[in-house]
C-alpha positions in Angstrom: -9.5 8.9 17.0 -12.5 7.8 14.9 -12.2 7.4 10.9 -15.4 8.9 10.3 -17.3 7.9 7.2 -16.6 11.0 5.0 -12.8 9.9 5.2 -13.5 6.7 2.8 -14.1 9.9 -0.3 -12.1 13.0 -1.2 -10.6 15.5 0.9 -10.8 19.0 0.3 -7.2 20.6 0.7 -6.8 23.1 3.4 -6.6 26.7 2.2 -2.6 27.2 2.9 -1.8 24.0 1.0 -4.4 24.7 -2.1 -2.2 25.8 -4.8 0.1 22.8 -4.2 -0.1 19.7 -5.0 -2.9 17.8 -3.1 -4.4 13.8 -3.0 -6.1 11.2 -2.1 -4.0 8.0 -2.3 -5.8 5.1 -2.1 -3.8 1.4 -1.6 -5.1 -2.2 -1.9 -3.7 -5.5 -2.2 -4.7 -8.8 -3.9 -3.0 -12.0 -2.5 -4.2 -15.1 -3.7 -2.1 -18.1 -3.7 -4.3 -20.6 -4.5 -5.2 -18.6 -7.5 -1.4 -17.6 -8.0 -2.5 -13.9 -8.6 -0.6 -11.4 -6.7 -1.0 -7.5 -6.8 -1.7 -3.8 -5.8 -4.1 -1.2 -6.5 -3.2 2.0 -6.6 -4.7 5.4 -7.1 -3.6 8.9 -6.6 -6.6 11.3 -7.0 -5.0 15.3 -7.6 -6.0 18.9 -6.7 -4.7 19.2 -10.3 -7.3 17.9 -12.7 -6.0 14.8 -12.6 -5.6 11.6 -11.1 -3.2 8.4 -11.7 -4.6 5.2 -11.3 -2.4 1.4 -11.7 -3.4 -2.2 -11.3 0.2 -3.8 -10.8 -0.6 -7.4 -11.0 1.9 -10.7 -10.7 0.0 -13.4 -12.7 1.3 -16.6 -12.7 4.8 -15.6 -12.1 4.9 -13.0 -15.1 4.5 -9.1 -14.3 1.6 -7.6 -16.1 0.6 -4.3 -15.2 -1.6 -0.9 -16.2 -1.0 2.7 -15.6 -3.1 5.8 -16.8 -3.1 9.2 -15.8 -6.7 10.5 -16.3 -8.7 13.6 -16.4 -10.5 13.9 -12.9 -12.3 16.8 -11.2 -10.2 18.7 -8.9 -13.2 19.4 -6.4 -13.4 16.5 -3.9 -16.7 14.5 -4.4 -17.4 10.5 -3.3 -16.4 8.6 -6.3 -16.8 6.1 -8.0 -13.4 7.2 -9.5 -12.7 5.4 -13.2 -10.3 6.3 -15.7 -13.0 4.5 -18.5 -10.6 1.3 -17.3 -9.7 0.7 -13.7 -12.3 2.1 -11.1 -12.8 2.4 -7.3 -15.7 2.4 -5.3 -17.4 2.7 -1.7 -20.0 0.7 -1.2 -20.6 1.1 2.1 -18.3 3.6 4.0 -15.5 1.8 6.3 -16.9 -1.9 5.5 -17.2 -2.2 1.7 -15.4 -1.5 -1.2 -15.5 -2.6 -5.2 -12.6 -2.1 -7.6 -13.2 -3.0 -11.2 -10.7 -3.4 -14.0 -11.5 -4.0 -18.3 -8.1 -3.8 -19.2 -7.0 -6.1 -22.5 -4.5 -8.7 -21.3 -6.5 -8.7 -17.7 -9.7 -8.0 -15.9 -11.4 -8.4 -12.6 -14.5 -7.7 -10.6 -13.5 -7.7 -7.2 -15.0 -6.8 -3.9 -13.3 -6.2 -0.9 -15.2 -6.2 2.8 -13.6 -5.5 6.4 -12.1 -8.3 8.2 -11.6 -6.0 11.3 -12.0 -2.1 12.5 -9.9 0.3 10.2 -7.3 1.8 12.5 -6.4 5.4 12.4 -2.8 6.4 12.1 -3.4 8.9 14.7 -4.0 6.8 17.4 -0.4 5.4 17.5 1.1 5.5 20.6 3.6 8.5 19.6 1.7 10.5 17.2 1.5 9.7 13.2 4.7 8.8 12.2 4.0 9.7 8.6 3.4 13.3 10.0 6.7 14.1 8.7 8.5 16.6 5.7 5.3 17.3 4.5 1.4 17.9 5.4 -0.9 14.5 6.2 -4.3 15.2 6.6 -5.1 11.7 7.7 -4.2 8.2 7.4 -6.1 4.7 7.8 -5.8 1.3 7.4 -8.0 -1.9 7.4 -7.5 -5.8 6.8 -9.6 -6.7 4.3 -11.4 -10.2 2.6 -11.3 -10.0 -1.3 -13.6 -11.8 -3.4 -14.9 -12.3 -7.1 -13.6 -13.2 -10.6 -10.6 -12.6 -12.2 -9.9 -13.3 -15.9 -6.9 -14.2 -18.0 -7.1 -12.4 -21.4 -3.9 -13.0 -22.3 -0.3 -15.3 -22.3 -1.1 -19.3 -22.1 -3.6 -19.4 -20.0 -5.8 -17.0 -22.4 -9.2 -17.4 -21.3 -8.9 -18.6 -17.7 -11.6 -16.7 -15.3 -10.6 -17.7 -11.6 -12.4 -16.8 -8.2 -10.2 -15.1 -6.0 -10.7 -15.6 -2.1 -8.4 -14.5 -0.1 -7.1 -12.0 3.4 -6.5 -8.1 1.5 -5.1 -4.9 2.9 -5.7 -1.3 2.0 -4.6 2.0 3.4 -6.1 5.7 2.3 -4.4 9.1 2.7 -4.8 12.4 1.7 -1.6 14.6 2.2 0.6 16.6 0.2 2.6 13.9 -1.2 5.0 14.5 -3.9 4.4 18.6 -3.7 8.0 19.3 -2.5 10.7 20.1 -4.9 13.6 17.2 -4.6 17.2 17.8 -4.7 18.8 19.5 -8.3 20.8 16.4 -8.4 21.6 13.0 -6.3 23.7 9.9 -7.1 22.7 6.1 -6.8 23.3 5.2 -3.2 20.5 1.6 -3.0 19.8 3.0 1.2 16.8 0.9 2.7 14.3 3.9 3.9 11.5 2.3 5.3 9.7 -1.0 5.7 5.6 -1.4 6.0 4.5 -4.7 6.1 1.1 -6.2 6.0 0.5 -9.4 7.7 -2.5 -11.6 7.1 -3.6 -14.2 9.8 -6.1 -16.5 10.1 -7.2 -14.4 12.9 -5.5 -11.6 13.0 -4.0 -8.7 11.2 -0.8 -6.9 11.9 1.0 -3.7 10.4 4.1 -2.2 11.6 5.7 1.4 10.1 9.5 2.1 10.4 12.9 3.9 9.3 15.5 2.8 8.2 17.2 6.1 7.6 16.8 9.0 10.2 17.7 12.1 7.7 13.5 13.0 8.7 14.6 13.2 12.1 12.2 10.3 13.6 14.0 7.2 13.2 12.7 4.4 16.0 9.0 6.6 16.2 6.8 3.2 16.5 3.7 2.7 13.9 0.9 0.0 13.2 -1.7 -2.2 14.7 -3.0 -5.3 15.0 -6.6 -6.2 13.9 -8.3 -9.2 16.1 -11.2 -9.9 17.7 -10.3 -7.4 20.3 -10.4 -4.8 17.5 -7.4 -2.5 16.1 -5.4 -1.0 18.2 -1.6 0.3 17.9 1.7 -1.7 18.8 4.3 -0.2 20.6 7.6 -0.2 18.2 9.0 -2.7 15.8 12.6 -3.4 13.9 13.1 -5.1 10.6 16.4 -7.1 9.5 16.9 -6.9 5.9 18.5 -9.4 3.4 18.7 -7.9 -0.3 20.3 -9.7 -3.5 23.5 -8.2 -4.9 21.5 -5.0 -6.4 20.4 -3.9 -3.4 17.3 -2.9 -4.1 15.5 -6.3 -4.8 14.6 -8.2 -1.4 15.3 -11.7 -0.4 14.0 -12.0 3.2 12.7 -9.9 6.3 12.6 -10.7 10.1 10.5 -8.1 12.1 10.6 -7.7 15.2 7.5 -6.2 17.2 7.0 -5.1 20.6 2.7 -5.2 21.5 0.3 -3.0 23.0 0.6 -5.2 26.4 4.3 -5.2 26.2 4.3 -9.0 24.3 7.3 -9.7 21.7 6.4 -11.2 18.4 8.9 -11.7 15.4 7.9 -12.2 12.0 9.8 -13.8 9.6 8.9 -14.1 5.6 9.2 -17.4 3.9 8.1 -18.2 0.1 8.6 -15.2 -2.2 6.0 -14.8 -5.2 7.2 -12.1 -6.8 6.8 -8.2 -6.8 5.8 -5.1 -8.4 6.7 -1.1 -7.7 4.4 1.4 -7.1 4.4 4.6 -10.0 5.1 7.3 -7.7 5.2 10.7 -9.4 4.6 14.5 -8.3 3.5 16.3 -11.0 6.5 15.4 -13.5 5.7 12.1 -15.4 9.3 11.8 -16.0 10.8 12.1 -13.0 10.5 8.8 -10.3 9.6 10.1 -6.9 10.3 7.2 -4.8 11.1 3.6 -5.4 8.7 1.2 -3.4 8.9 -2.3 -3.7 5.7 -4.4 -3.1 7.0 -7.9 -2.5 4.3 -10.8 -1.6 5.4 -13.6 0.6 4.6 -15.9 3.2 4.7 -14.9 7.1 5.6 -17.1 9.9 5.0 -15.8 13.5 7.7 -17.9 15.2 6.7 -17.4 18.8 3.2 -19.5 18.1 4.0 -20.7 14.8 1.0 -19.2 12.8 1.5 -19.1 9.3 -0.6 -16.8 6.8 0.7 -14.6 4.0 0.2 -10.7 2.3 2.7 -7.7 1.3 6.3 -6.4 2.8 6.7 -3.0 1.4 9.5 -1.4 1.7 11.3 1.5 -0.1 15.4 2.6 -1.3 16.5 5.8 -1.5 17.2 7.9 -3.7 15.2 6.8 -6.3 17.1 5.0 -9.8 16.4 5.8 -12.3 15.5 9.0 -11.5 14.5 10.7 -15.2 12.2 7.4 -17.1 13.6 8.5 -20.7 
């Protein structure tokens, strides 16, 4: 498939799924060791008048982070999108993009271009895999190079303005997300439902999509890319073994496992943990947590060749808990 340049804006919802619940979600991440600045963008632009949009930011070890949910036109249209604060825009369609942040304990300026070809979840070798429970429209990806200033406007290093340079990700989606009615009522069970991780190479890029937890019915369908000079084109399946601490939720280590579009092995293992943050994920309840997804940053080590680089291993546990945030 080809991500044509209209996908980078707002999707109009088809006609049947209209009066539901309908978005854009838009994901990018800043990882910046050097800088010790670790976090994700993250927007969720409605059918409903509104939109939610969250700069969840790790700044030298301490979590500081902005939500808003924010009046925002239910037609589709190209942006920018800007809740006065936090704002996103395309600056040129599939190789450019700007998000900008005025926020009082932290603020940035920061520019993100195309390391390699965005990859279209369609292409993968079975189908979408996120073509499940609920409507996709379309789904993309792209390894990314962020740039530009960063300031410090709070804590004790008040003041500080440092230049980020560093390997990014982002993904866009427009689907039905969080439309669904959940279950009347669930307990706290802390099951590992899927891992995503993004990892950032000197010369390279790779993403793999799996399940954990087959209740969906497609547990083992194989998802992601890699992103070289080659271009981006899909891997053939992947595994992931998990290590949590005694919560269950919180992660300690991954090891993935991924089989490659000309049949080659590769495991992944994460090293140096900087922290993490977890997404806002809401329907269109404020109080009630959709899903809990974890964004960790770490370190990646590919121990066939030994490359080293660095970025996000998201993963998610089921049923969310808390459920009701009062």
């Amino acid at each position: 498939m080809v991500v044509k340049a209209e996908d980078e804006y707002r999707h109009a919802a088809p006609a049947e799924h209209s009066a539901g619940l309908w978005g854009d979600t838009l994901w990018v991440s800043v990882v910046d060791r050097e800088a010790n600045i670790f976090g994700i963008n993250h927007f969720h632009l409605t059918n409903k008048g509104w939109g939610r949009f969250e700069a969840l930011y790790v700044i030298d070890g301490v979590q500081q982070q902005y939500g808003n949910k924010h009046p925002l036109s239910p037609e589709a249209d190209q942006g920018p999108w800007t809740d006065g604060l936090l704002s996103y825009e395309v600056v040129k369609p599939l190789e450019e993009i700007r998000i900008k942040f005025d926020g009082p304990r932290f603020g940035f300026d920061l520019t993100f271009k195309g390391r390699f070809d965005v990859f279209d979840y369609k292409d993968n070798l079975k189908g979408n895999p996120l073509a499940h429970g609920h409507y996709y429209g379309g789904h993309f990806e792209q390894g990314l190079h962020c740039t530009g200033p960063f300031e410090i406007r709070g804590g004790p290093n008040k003041g500080e303005t440092r230049q980020l340079d560093s390997f990014s990700h982002r993904d866009h989606s427009w689907s039905t997300r969080f439309a669904d009615e959940p279950p009347w009522e669930y307990g706290q069970q802390n099951q590992a439902f899927h891992f995503w991780p993004s990892i950032q190479l000197k010369d390279a890029h790779i993403n793999c999509l799996g399940l954990d937890n087959d209740d969906v019915g497609i547990g083992g369908m194989p998802g992601g890319f890699i992103s070289d000079k080659n271009g981006s084109r899909p891997i053939k399946g992947s595994s992931c073994e998990m290590l949590f601490s005694d919560n269950e939720r919180d992660a300690v280590s991954f090891r993935y496992t991924m089989e490659m579009d000309d049949g080659e092995i590769l495991h992944v293992r994460t090293g140096r943990k900087y922290g993490q943050v977890k997404l806002w994920d809401r329907g269109e309840n404020d109080l009630e947590n959709r899903l809990d997804c974890y964004e960790p940053f770490f370190d990646f080590e590919v121990e066939e060749t030994g490359e080293v680089g660095y970025g996000v291993a998201e993963y998610s546990i089921q049923p969310p808990w808390p459920r009701w945030l009062v």
